[in-house]
GUDO-830925 format. One record per residue (C-alpha): x, y, z; residue in one letter; residue number from 1. Coordinates in Angstrom, 2 decimals, decimal comma. Example, Ala and Ser with C-alpha at 12.3 -4.5 7.8 and 13.67 -1.06 7.14 Angstrom:
// residues 2
       xx       yy       zz  residu  num
    12,30    -4,50     7,80       A    1
    13,67    -1,06     7,14       S    2
This chain:
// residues 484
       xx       yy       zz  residu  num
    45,67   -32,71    23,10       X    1
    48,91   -33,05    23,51       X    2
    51,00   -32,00    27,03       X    3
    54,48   -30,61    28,19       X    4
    55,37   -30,77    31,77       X    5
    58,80   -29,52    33,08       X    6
    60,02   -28,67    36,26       X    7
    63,35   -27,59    37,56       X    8
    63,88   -27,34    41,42       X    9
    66,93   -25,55    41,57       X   10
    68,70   -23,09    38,68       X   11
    72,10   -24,33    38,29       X   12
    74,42   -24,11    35,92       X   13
    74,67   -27,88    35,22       X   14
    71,26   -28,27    35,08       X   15
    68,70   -28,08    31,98       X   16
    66,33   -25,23    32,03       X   17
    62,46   -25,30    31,94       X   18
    62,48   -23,65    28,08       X   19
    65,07   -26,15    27,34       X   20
    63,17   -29,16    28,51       X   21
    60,12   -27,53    26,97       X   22
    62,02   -26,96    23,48       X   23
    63,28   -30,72    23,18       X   24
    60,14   -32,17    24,74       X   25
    58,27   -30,25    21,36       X   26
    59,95   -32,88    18,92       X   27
    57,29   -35,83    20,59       X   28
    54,25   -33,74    20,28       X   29
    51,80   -32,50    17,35       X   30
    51,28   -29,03    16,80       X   31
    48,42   -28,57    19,12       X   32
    50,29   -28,75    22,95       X   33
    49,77   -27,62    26,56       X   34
    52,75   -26,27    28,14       X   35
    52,41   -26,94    31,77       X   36
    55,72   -25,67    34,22       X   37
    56,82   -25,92    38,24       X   38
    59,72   -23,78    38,64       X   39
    61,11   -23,62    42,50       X   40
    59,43   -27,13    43,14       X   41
    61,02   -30,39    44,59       X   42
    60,42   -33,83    42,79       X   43
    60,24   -35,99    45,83       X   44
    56,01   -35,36    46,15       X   45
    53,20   -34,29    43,66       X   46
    52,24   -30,91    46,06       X   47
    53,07   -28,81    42,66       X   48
    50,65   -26,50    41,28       X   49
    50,81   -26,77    37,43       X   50
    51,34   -30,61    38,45       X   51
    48,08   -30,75    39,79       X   52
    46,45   -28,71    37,05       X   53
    48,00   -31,44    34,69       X   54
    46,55   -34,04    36,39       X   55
    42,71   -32,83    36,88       X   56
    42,88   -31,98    32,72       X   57
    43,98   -36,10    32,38       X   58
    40,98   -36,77    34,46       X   59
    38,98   -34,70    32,48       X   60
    40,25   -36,22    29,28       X   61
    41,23   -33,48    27,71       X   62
    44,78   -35,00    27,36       X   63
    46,02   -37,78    24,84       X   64
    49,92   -37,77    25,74       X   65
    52,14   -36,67    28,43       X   66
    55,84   -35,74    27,36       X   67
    58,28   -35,02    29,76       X   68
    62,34   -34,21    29,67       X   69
    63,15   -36,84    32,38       X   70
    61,41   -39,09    34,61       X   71
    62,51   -37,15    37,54       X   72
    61,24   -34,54    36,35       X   73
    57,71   -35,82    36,50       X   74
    57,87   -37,78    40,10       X   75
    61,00   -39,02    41,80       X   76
    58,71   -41,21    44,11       X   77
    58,10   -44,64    42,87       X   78
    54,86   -45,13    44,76       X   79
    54,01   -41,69    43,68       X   80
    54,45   -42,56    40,57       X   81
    53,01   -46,31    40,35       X   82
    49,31   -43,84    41,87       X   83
    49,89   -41,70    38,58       X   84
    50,22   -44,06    35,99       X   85
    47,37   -45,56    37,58       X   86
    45,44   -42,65    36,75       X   87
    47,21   -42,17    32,99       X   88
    46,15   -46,18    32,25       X   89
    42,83   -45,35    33,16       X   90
    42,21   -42,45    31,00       X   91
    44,32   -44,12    28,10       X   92
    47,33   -41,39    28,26       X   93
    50,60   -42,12    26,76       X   94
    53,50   -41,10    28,56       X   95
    57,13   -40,23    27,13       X   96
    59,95   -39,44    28,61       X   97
    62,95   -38,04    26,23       X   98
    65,96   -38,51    28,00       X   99
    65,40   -42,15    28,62       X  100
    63,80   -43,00    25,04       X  101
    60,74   -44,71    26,08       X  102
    57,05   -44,69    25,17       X  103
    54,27   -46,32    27,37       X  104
    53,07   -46,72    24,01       X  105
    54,96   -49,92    23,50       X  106
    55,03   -53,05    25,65       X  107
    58,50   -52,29    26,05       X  108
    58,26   -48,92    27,15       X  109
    56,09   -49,79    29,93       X  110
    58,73   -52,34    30,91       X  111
    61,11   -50,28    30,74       X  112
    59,35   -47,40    32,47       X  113
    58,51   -49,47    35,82       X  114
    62,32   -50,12    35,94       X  115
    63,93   -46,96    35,63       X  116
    61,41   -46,05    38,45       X  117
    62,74   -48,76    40,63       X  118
    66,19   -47,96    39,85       X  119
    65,70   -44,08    40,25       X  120
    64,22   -44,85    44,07       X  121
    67,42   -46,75    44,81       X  122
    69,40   -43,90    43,87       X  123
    67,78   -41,39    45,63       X  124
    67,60   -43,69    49,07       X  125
    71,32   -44,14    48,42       X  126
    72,40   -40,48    47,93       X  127
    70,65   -39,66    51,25       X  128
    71,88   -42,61    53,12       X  129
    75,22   -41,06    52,06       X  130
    74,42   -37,50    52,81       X  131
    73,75   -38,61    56,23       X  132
    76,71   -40,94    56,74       X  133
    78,56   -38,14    55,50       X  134
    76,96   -35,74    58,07       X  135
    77,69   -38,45    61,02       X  136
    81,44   -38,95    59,87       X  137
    82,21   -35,11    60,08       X  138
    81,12   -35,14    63,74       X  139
    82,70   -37,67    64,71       X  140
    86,03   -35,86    63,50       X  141
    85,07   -32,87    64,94       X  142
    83,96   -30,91    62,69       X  143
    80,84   -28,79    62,40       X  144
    78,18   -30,34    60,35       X  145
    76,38   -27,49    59,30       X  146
    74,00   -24,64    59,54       X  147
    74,22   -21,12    61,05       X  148
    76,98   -20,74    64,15       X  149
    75,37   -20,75    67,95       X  150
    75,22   -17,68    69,72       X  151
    78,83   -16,66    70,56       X  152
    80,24   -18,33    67,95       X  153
    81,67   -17,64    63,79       X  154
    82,29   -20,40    61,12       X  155
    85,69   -20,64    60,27       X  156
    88,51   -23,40    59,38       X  157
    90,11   -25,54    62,48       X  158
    92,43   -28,60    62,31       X  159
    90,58   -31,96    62,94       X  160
    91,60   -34,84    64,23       X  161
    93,49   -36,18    60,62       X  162
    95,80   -33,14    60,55       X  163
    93,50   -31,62    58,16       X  164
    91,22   -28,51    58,28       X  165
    87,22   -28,82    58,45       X  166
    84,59   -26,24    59,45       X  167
    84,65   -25,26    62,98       X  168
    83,24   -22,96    65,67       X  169
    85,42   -19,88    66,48       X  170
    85,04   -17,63    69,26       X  171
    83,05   -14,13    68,69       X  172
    82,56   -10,90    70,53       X  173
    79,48   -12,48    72,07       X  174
    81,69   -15,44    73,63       X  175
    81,71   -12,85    77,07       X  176
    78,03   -12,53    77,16       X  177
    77,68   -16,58    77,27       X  178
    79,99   -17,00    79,94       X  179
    78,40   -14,32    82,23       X  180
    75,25   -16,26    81,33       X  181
    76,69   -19,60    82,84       X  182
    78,11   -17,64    85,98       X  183
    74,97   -15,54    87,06       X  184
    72,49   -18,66    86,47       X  185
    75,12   -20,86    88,83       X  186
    74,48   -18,03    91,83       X  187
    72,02   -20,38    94,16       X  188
    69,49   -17,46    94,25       X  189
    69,38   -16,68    90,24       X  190
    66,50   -17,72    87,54       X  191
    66,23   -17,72    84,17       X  192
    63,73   -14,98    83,96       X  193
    66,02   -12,94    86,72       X  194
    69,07   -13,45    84,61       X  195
    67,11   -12,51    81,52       X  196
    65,51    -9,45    83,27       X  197
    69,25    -8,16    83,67       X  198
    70,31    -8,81    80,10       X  199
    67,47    -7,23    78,74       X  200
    67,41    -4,16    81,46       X  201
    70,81    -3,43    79,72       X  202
    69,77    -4,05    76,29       X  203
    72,16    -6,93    75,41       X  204
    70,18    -8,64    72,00       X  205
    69,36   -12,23    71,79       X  206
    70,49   -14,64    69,39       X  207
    67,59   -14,33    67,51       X  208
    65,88   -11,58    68,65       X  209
    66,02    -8,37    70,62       X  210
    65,08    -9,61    73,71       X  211
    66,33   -12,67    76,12       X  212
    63,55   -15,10    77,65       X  213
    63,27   -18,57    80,06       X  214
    63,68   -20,68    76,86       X  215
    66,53   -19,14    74,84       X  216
    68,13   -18,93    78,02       X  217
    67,25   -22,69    78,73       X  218
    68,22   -23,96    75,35       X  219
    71,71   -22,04    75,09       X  220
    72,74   -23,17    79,31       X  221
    71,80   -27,15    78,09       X  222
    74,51   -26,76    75,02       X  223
    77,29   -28,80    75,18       X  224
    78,83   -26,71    71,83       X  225
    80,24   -24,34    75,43       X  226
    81,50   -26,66    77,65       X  227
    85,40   -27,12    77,81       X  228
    84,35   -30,91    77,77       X  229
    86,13   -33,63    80,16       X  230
    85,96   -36,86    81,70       X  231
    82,58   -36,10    83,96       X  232
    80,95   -34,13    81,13       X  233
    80,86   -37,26    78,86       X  234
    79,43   -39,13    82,35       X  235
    77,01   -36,62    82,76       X  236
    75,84   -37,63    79,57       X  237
    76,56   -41,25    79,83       X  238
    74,72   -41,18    82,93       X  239
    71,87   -39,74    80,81       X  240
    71,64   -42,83    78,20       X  241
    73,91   -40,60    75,78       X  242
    76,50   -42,96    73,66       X  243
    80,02   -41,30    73,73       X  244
    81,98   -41,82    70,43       X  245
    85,14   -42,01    72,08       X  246
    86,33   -43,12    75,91       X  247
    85,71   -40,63    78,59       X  248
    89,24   -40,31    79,49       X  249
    90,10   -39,30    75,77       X  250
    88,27   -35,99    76,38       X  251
    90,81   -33,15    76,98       X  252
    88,89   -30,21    79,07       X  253
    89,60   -28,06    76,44       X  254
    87,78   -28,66    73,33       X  255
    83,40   -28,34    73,07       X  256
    80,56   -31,29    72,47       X  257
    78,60   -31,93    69,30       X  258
    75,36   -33,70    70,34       X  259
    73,75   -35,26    67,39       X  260
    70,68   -38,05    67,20       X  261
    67,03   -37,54    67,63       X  262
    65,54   -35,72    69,95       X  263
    62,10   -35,31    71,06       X  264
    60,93   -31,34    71,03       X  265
    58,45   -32,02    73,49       X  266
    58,68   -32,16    77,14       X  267
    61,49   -33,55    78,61       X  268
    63,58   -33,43    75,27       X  269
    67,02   -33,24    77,62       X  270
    65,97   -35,92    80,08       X  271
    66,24   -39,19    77,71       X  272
    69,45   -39,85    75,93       X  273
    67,95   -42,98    73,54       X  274
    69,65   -42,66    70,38       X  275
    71,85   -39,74    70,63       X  276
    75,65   -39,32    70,27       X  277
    78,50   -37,08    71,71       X  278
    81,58   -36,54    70,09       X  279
    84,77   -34,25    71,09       X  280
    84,18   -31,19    68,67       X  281
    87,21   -28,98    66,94       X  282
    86,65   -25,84    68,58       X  283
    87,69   -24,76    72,10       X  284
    84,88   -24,48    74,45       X  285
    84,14   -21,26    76,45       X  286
    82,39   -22,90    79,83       X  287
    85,09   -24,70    82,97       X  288
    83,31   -28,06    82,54       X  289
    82,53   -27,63    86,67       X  290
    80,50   -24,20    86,06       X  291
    78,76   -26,01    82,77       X  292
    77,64   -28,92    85,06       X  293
    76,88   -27,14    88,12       X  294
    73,94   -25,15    85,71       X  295
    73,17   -28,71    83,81       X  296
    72,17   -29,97    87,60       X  297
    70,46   -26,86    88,66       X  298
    68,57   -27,09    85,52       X  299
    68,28   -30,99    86,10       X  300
    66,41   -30,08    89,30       X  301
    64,30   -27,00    88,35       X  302
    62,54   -29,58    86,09       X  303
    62,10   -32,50    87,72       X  304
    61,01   -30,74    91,32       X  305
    59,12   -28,18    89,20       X  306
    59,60   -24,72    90,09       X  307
    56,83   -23,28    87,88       X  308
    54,22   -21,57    89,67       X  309
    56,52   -21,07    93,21       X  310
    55,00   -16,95    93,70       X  311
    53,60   -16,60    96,87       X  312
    50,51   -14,59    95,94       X  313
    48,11   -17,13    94,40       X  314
    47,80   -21,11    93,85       X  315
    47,49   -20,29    90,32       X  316
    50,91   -18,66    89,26       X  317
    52,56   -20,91    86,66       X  318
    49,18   -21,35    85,12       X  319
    48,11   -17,88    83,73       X  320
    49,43   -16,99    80,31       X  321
    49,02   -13,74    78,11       X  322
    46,37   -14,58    75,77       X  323
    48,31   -11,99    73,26       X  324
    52,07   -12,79    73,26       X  325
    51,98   -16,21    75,40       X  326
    54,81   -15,28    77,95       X  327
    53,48   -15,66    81,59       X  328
    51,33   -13,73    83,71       X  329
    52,63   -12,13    86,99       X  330
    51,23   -11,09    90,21       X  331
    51,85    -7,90    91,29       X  332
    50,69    -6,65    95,01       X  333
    50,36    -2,46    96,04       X  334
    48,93    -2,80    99,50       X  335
    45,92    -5,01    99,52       X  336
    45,11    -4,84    95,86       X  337
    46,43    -7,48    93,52       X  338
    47,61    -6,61    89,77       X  339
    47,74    -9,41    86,74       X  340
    50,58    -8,12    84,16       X  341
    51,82    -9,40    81,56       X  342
    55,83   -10,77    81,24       X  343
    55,97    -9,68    78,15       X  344
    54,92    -6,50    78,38       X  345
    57,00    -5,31    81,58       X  346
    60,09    -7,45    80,90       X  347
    60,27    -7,95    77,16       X  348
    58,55    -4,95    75,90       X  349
    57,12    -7,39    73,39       X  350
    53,60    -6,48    74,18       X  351
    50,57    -4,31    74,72       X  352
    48,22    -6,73    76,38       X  353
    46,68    -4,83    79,12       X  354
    44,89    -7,77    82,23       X  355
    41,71    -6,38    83,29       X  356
    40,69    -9,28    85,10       X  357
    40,69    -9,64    89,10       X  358
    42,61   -11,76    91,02       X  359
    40,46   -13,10    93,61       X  360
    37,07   -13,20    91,74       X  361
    39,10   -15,54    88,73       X  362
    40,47   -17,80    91,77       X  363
    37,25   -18,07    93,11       X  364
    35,34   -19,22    89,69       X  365
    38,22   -21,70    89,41       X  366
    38,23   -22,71    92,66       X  367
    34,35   -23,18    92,43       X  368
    34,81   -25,47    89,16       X  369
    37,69   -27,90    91,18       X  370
    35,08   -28,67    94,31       X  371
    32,59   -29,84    91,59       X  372
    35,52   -32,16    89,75       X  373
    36,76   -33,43    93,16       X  374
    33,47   -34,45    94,32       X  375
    33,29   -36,65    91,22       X  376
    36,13   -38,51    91,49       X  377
    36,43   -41,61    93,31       X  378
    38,01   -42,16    96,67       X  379
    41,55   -42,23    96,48       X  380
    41,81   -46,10    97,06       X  381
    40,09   -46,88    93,79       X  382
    42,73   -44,14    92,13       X  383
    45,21   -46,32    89,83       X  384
    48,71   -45,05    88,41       X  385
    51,72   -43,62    89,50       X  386
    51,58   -40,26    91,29       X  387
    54,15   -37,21    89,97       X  388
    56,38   -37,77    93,11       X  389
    56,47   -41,14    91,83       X  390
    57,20   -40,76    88,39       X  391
    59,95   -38,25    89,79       X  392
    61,65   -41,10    91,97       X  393
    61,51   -43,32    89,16       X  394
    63,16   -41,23    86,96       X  395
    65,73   -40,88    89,72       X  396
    66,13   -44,94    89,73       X  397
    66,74   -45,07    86,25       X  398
    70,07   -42,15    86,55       X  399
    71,46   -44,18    89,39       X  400
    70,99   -47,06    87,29       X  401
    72,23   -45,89    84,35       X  402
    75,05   -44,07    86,36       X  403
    76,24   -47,03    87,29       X  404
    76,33   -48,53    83,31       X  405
    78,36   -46,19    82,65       X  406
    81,04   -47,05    85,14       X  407
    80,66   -50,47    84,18       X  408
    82,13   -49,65    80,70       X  409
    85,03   -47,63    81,73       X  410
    87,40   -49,10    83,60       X  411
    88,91   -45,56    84,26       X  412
    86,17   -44,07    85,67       X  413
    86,90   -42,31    89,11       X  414
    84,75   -43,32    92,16       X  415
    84,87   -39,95    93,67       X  416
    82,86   -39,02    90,77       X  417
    80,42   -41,77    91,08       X  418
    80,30   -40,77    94,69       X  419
    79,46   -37,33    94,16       X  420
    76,97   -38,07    91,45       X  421
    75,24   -40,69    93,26       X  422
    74,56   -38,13    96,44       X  423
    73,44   -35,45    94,72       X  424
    70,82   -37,77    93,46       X  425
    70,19   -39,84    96,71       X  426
    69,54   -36,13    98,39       X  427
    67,12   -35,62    95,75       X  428
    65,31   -38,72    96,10       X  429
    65,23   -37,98    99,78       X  430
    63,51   -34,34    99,09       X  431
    60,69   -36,25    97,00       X  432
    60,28   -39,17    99,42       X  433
    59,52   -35,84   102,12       X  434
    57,13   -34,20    99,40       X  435
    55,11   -37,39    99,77       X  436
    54,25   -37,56   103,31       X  437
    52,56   -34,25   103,51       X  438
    49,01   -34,13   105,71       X  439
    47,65   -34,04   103,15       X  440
    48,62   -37,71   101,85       X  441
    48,06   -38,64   104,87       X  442
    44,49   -37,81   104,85       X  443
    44,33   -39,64   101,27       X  444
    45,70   -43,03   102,65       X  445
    42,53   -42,71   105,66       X  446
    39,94   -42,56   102,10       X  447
    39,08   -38,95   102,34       X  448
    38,19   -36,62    99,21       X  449
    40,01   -33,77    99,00       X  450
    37,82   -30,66   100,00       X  451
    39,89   -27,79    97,43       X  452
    39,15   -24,93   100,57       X  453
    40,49   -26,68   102,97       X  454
    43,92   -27,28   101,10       X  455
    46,67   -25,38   102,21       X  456
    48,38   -22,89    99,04       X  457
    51,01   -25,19    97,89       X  458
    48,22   -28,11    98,24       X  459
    45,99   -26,12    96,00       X  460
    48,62   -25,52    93,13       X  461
    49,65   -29,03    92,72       X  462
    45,64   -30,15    92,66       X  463
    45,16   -27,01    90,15       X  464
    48,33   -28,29    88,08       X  465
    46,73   -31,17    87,84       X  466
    43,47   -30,13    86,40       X  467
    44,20   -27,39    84,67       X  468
    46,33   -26,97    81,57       X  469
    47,09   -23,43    81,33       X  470
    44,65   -19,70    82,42       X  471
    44,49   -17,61    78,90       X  472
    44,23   -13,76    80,00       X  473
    43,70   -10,82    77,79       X  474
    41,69    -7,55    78,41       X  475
    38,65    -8,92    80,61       X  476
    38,88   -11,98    79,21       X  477
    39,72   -15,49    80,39       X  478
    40,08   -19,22    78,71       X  479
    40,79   -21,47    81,38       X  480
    42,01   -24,89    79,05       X  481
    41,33   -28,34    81,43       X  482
    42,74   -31,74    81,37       X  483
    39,50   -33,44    80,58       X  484
């Protein structure tokens, strides 16, 4: 039997439908056909249902020839397609394409057939290598390269850098919300979850959703698209690894970032500049460039001196999680009695989960399971690797160090700046150099195990942080997921 396959990603008005591809693919067939059709599926792989169907009937032999509109429109993948006609040779199907007048059934055809497909690869590399030199050459003028507007923000048409007009960012009724954002999270004693407490106590909406939390708060404070960006803003970055597309002294203070490259979504995503690019966007920013970077170092620090898990009521805050909605677990205290609830049930109203589990009973089962893994390990001597405060000073060795690249390429640079920079992060490498000689360390460097009881609460979270992954709580019951 003979069989039809056309497929149309897209419905366009330039482009061939699936009854017209059907209609002139009928001409190479004989009256007995299988129609088989993927409408609303890319070319680029073979994940395509009637595709698939096609295929399993060749390998059943039920098929003698295969006639398609295009090539493309059976596989725009030429490895993709050199595995097919694998599977067509071996089962002794013909393949014809109409547009491009060929027939596997003739020497020629197959010549031809193998390079069209080469040809058709270097076409589609090509169009995306231009689709994303396009995409880097808009930023770089300034213009926005696409996708829905950031919170506080419309699309609309601003001058670039030419003279010309290009998409840009244009302030929106939400533009006040975003700077009280920046201001309350700059007050020493404010957190994301306090700040996000107040905006959702007064029922201001998200930029996705009804409700404001740690990491929509996090992700919008670390945007350059607000900062009225100047000379230190593009050494911040510098500082960070970050390439700037243009000298630091060409940035005017007035006008936002565009931060483009990859970017790793896992932890420390903002930390490591390696491969990523600023450029001097069209659109005024909304943030004084000192507020932006006061919050970028507060935020800086929260992460690297880690602030999760600071309460005061047990070693284990940071670590419990609602087993329904995710968001943390809090401690609550009435007297003597301790109450697990969930974050976001009380903050976010984004959940039912009720905690039926008690506080001291779930410490103690923990606590119970850590003596057992800290008898097993071996005295600290015969430890090996770098401890987190180390890691941490590291990390502050490499800023300084790359601090310092960056005012060897600018010639401009101010030293007061440097200064500044270079004393917040001395003062931070002098907190972490503290954090190491605690009695505890001491006690390590004489060859003692660590007895978990006799630890004092701050001991006990950082051993528990370093054991245990995160607490799952929901109803009366608990997952407790371990590094092992």
């Amino acid at each position: 039997m003979d069989a039809i396959y056309a497929r149309q990603s897209v419905e366009k008005a330039d482009s061939l439908s699936i009854q017209g591809q059907i209609d002139l693919c009928r001409r190479e067939t004989g009256p007995e056909v299988q129609i088989y059709q993927d409408k609303g599926f890319s070319g680029k792989n073979t994940n395509r249902p009637a595709f698939q169907k096609l295929m399993e009937d060749v390998q059943g032999g039920g098929i003698r020839k295969i006639v398609v509109y295009r090539l493309d429109r059976f596989s725009r993948s030429v490895a993709d397609f050199g595995r097919l006609w694998e599977v067509l040779q071996a089962h002794q199907v013909e393949f014809v394409s109409v547009h491009e007048t060929f027939d596997t059934a003739t020497p020629m055809g197959r010549a031809m057939l193998n390079i069209i497909m080469v040809f058709a690869q270097l076409e589609r590399e090509t169009t995306a290598q231009r689709v994303r030199d396009n995409y880097y050459q808009r930023v770089r003028l300034g213009a926005w390269p696409g996708g829905p507007p950031p919170y506080g923000f419309d699309l609309g048409r601003l001058q670039d850098s030419r003279g010309g007009t290009a998409p840009g960012l244009v302030a929106n009724g939400q533009a006040p919300v975003v700077e009280r954002i920046f201001l309350a999270y700059s007050m020493p004693e404010a957190t994301l979850g306090s700040v996000a407490r107040v905006l959702n106590g007064e029922r201001i909406a998200g930029p996705r959703r009804p409700v404001w939390d740690n990491v929509t708060l996090s992700r919008l404070l670390h945007s350059p698209l607000y900062v009225r960006a100047d000379q230190e803003v593009c050494l911040y970055y510098q500082a960070k690894g970050v390439v700037s597309d243009i000298p630091p002294e060409e940035y005017d203070g007035m006008h936002g970032l565009l931060l483009i490259g990859r970017r790793d979504r896992g932890a420390g995503k903002y930390r490591d500049g390696k491969d990523q690019h600023i450029s001097q966007a069209n659109h005024l920013g909304l943030i004084a460039p000192d507020l932006w970077l006061q919050c970028q170092y507060k935020l800086d620090t929260n992460r690297q001196l880690g602030r999760a898990g600071s309460g005061k009521h047990t070693w284990l805050s940071g670590l419990l999680k609602c087993m329904g909605c995710g968001y943390s677990i809090k401690v609550n205290r009435e007297g003597e009695r301790y109450y697990l609830l969930c974050s976001g049930r009380s903050n976010l109203k984004v959940c039912s989960q009720s905690i039926r589990v008690d506080l001291r009973t779930l410490e103690a089962c923990v606590a119970e399971e850590l003596e057992r893994l800290l008898e097993e390990c071996p005295l600290p001597e015969e430890r090996g690797g770098p401890t987190g405060v180390e890691l941490a000073l590291e990390e502050v060795e490499r800023k300084i160090n790359r601090l310092m690249d960056a005012l060897a390429e600018s010639s401009t640079l101010t030293m007061a700046y440097v200064n500044q920079a270079i004393g917040r992060l001395e003062n931070q490498r002098a907190r972490l150099l503290e954090q190491q000689r605690t009695p505890q360390e001491e006690n390590i460097q004489k060859g003692t195990k660590l007895r978990f009881g006799a630890l004092s609460l701050e001991e006990k979270k950082m051993v528990a942080a370093q054991w245990i992954q995160e607490i799952r709580l929901g109803g009366e019951e608990v997952q407790v997921l371990w590094y092992l």
